[in-house]
ZABAMI-482952 format. One line per field, with one value per residue (C-alpha): x, y, z; residue in one letter; residue number from 1. Coordinates in steps of 0.5 Angstrom, whole numbers, plus 500, padded with zeros to 3 digits. Layout:
N
x	c(X|...)
y	c(Y|...)
z	c(Z|...)
code	c(a|...)
pos	c(NUM|...)
//
This chain:
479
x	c(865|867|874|871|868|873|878|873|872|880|880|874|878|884|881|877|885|889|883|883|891|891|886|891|896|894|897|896|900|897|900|898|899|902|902|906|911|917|920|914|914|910|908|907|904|904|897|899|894|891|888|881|876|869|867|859|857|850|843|839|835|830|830|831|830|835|841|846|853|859|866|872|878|885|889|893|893|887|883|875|872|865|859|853|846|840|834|827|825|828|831|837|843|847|855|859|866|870|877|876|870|864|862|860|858|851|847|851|854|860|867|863|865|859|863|856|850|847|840|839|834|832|835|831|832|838|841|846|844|851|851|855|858|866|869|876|878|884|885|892|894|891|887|878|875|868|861|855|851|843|837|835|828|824|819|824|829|835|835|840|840|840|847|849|854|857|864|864|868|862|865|873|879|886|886|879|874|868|864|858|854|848|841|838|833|837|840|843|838|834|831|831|834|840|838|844|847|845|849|849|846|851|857|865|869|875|882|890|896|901|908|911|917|918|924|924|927|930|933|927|924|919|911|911|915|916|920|922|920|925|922|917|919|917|918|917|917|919|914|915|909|908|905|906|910|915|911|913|909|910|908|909|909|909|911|908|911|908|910|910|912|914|913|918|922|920|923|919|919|921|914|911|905|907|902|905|901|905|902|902|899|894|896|902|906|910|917|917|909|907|901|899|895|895|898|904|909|916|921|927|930|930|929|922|920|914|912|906|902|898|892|896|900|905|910|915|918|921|923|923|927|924|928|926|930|930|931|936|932|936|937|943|943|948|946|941|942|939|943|939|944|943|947|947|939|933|932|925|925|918|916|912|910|906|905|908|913|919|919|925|930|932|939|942|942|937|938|932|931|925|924|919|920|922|923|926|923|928|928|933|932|925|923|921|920|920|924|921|920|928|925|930|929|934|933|933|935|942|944|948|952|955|960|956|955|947|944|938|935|934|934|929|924|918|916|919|925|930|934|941|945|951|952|946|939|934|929|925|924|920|918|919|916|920|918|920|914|913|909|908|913|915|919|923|927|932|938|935|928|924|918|913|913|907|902|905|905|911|917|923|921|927|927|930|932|934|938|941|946|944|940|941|936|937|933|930|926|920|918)
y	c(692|696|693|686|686|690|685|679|682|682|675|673|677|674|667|668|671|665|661|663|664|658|654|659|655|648|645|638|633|629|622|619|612|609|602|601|596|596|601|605|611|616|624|627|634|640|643|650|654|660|666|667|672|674|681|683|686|689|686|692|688|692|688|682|677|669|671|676|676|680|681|680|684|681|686|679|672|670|663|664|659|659|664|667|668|672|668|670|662|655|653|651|656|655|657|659|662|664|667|674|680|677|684|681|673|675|671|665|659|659|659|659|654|650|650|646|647|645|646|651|654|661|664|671|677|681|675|672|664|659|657|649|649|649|654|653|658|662|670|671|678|683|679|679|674|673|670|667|666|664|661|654|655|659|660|662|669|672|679|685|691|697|700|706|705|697|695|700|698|698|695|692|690|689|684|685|689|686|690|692|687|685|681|676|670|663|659|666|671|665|670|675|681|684|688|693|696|691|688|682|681|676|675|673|668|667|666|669|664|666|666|658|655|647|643|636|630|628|635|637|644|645|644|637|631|625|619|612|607|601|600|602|609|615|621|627|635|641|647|654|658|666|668|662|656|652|645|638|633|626|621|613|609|602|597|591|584|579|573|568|560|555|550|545|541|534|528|523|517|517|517|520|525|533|538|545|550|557|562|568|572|572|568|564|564|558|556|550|550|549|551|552|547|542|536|534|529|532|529|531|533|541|548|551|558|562|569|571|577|580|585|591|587|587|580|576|570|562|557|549|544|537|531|525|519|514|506|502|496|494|486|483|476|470|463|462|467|473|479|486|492|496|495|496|495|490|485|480|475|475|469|474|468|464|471|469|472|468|470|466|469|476|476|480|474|468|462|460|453|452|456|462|470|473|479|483|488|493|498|503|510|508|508|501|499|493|491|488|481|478|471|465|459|454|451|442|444|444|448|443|442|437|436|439|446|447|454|458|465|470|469|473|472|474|468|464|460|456|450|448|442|442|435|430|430|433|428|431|438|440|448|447|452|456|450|444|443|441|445|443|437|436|432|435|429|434|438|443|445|452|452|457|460|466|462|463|469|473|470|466|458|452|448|441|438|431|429|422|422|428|432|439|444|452|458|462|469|470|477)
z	c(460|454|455|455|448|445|447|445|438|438|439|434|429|430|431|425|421|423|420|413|413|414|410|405|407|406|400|397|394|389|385|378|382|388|386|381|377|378|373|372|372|377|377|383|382|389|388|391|395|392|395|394|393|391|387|386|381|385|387|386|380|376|369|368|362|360|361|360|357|359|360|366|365|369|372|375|373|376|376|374|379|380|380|385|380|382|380|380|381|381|375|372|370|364|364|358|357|350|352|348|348|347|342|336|338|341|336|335|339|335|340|346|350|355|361|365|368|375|378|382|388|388|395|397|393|394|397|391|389|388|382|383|376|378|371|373|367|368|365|364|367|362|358|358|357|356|360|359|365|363|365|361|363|358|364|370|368|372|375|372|372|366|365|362|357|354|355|360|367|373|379|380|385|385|380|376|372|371|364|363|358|354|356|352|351|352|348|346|342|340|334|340|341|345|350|352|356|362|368|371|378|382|385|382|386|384|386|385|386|392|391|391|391|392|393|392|395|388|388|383|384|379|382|379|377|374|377|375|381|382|389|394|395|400|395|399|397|401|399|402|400|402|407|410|415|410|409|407|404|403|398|398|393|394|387|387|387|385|391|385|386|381|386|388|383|380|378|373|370|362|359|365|365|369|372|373|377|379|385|388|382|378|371|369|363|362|358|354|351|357|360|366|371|364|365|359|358|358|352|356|363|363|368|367|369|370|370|374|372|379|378|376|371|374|374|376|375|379|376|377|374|372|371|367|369|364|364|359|357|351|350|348|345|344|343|348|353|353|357|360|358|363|370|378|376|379|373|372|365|362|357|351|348|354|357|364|368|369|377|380|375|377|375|368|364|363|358|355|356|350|344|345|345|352|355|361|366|368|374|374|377|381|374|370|364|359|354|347|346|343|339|341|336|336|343|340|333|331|324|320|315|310|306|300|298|300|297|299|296|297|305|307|302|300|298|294|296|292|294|290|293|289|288|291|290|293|296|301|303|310|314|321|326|332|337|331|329|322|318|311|306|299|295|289|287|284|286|285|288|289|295|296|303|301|306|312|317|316|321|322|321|319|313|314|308|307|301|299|304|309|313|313|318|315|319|314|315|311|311)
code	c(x|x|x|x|x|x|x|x|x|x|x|x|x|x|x|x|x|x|x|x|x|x|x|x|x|x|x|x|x|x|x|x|x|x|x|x|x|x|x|x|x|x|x|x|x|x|x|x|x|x|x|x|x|x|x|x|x|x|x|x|x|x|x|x|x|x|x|x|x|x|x|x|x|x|x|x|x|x|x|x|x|x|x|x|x|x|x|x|x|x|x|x|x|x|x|x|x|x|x|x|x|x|x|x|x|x|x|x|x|x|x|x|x|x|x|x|x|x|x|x|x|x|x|x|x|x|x|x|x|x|x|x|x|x|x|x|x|x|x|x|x|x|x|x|x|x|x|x|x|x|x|x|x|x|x|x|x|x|x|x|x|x|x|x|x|x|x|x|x|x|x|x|x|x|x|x|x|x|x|x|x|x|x|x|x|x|x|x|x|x|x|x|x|x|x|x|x|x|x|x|x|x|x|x|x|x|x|x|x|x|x|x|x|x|x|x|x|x|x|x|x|x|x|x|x|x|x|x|x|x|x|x|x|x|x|x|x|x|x|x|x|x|x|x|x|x|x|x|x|x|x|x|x|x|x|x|x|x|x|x|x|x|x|x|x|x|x|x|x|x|x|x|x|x|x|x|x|x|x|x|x|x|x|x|x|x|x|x|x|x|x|x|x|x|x|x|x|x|x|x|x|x|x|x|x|x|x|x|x|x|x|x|x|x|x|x|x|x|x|x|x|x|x|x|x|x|x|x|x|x|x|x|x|x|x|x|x|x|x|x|x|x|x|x|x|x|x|x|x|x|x|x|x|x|x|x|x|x|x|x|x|x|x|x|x|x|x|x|x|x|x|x|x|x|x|x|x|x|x|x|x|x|x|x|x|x|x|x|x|x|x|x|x|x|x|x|x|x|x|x|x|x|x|x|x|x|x|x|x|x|x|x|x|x|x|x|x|x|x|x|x|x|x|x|x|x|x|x|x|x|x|x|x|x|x|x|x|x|x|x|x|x|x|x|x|x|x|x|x|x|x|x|x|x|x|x|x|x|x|x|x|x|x|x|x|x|x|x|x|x|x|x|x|x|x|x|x|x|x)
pos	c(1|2|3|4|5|6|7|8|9|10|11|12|13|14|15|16|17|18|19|20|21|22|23|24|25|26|27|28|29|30|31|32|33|34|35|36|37|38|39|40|41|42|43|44|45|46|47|48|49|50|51|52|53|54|55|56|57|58|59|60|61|62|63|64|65|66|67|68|69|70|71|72|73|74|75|76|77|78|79|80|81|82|83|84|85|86|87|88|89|90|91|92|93|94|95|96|97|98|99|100|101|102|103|104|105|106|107|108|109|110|111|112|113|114|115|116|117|118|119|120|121|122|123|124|125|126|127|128|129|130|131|132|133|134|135|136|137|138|139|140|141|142|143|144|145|146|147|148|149|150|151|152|153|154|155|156|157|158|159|160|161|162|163|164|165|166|167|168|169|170|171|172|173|174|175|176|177|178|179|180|181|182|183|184|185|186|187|188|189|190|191|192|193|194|195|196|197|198|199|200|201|202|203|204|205|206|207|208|209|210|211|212|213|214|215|216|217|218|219|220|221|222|223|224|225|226|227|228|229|230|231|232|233|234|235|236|237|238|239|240|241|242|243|244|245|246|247|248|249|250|251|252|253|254|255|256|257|258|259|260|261|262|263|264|265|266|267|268|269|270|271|272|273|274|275|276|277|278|279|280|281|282|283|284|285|286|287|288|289|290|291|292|293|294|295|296|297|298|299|300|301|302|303|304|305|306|307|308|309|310|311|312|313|314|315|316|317|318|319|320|321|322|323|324|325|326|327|328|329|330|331|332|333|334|335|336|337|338|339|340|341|342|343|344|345|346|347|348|349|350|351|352|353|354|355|356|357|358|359|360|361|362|363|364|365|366|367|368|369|370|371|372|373|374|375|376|377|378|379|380|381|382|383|384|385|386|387|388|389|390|391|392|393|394|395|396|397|398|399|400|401|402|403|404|405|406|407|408|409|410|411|412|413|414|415|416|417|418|419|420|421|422|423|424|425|426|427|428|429|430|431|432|433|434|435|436|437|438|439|440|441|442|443|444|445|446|447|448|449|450|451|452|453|454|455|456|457|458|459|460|461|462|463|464|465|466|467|468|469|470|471|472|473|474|475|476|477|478|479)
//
């Protein structure tokens, strides 16, 4: 039986060794990001394990008052990590630090560093008291730095113990000298006094660095590196830590890519209204002014590109082309026959003038056959359009002439129209309208006459003018 619990304390024992070697062991590998641009940049940074351990000052109390001050000398590096206290009751404890021997900065605030405070319930005496305040303050190899542990309850003090001799060494390790300090009210003396010399009831818990190397995928050996991402990418670090099996760690870092779509691309009418929407992101910027999902008229054919911007900012870009047909609906115009430029088109003759469409003619030309304006639709390209209304004038009027020399000016006119007959009188002068209508009379009785067009609408009109032997039809154009 004896062999049996000595066995069974072996087995605990080394259960309990390969369980705090290998919490030792663990590492963590920590990224800035993991999705990202393309063409950002990412640190990955090894946070190594340390070797932790606690120092006790004593627990003995006898004394006690706010809070103390005193010294931590390094042996080795070591990171300050947080503190056990011995309250005598409830409270909330206080924790500042500054990075030299606190001899001489009892009394006053100044290069004292708040590193926090956290409420804390009392454990039993004699049992130290954690104190949740993460210090996190690293003592390089040979350096004191300073403490001051203290209650913030005026009410509730902290155990100590009276010492023998300030500044003096009263427990250590392999890595630290804890010194004997001073008591004092909270916040520091407070106009009290500095009792001395007394040392802190509680508990040190620190940690020193374990020896590490590191080797990344990128050929960096450093603790920590900073990469451009120019695709989702699996970084990976293989970290040798003493006392331990080599490990690897992995990271993937995914870029984003917005999956933006312009849409398909879009053929219009000259005149047209389009409405371009992207998607795949969370806003759009469009090429050309446009904006997007707001309709507009395109001026011209042309490629339009969107960039689309995700949630992180990322973007990416597509692109359409919109076309815009056009339609040729000039008019070219020859006596009475009125002819569409366009060719290999759909053609339908309208009458502006009576307002009716001419639906028996759909050939390229049309003949009028009656004075009035008239008009061609034309589609072309599935797109149509409507040319202006081209005037004809002279169907039943013959312009004529004689053998006299008849003169009109200025043609056009604003207004006044002078006649001169080289060689005849004048007898009667008459305004036609464009259907032949007679629209006013005078009767000069001289070769030369002047007549007064101010009255009418600005438009082509005729004079008819008869003179001793003749008659002679002449367009006029009064604007």
């Amino acid at each position: 039986m004896k062999k049996f619990y000595v066995l069974l304390f072996s087995v605990l024992t080394l259960t309990l060794f390969t369980q705090q070697l290998s919490a030792q062991c663990t590492i963590q590998l920590l990224a800035s990001d993991t999705l990202v641009c393309a063409g950002d940049s990412v640190t990955l940074t090894v946070i190594p394990p340390t070797d932790a351990h606690q120092l006790t000052s004593t627990m003995t109390a006898g004394n006690n008052h706010r809070g103390n001050m005193f010294d931590i000398h390094a042996l080795n590096t070591v990171t300050i990590n947080s503190f056990d206290a011995h309250p005598m009751g409830n409270t909330t404890i206080a924790v500042y630090y500054r990075p030299t021997p606190f001899a001489g900065f009892e009394n006053s605030a100044s290069g004292w560093t708040l590193i926090g405070s956290a409420a804390v319930t009392a454990q039993p005496y004699g049992t130290p008291t954690p104190v949740p305040v993460a210090v996190d303050v690293t003592i390089p190899a040979g350096q004191t730095y300073s403490f001051y542990v203290t209650s913030t309850n005026t009410g509730v003090s902290l155990n100590y113990s009276d010492g023998t001799s300030q500044g003096a060494v009263y427990t250590s390790d392999a890595n630290i000298q804890f010194l004997q300090g001073v008591g004092m009210e909270y916040p520091f003396t407070n106009g009290g006094g500095i009792f001395t010399p007394r040392i802190w009831n509680g508990r040190i818990n620190y940690s020193t660095p374990i020896t590490t190397s590191y080797l990344w995928s990128n050929g960096d050996t450093t603790a920590s590196i900073s990469t451009e991402i120019t695709a989702t990418s699996q970084l990976s670090v293989d970290v040798n830590v003493s006392g331990c099996a080599p490990q690897t760690a992995m990271k993937t870092v995914v870029v984003s890519t917005p999956p933006v779509q312009a849409g398909a691309d879009v053929t219009v009418c000259e005149g047209e209204a389009v409405t371009l929407g992207g998607s795949g992101a969370v806003s759009y910027s469009w090429t050309n002014g446009v904006t997007d999902s707001v309709s507009f008229v395109p001026q011209a054919s042309g490629q339009y590109v969107v960039t689309g911007t995700d949630s992180i900012g990322c973007t990416a870009s597509d692109s359409l082309t919109v076309t815009v047909n056009t339609v040729d609906n000039g008019i070219s115009v020859n006596g009475l026959t009125l002819s569409a430029e366009a060719s290999g088109a759909v053609y339908a003759w309208y009458d502006c003038t009576n307002d009716t469409l001419l639906s028996l003619v759909s050939t390229q030309s049309y003949t009028a056959t009656a004075n009035g304006s008239y008009a061609v639709i034309v589609t072309q390209n599935n797109c149509t359009d409507t040319s202006a209304c081209e005037l004809i004038t002279t169907v039943g009027i013959e312009e004529n002439s004689g053998p006299d020399v008849l003169i009109l000016s200025p043609n056009p006119t604003d207004g006044t129209l002078n006649i001169r007959s080289e060689g005849q009188v004048v007898r009667q002068v008459s305004i036609l309208g464009v259907n032949g209508q007679v629209l006013g009379n005078s009767f000069p009785m001289a070769a030369q006459t002047s007549i007064d067009l101010s009255a009418y609408a600005a438009g082509v009109y005729f004079v008819r003018i008869h003179t001793e032997n003749e008659t002679y039809i002449r367009k006029v154009i009064r604007r």
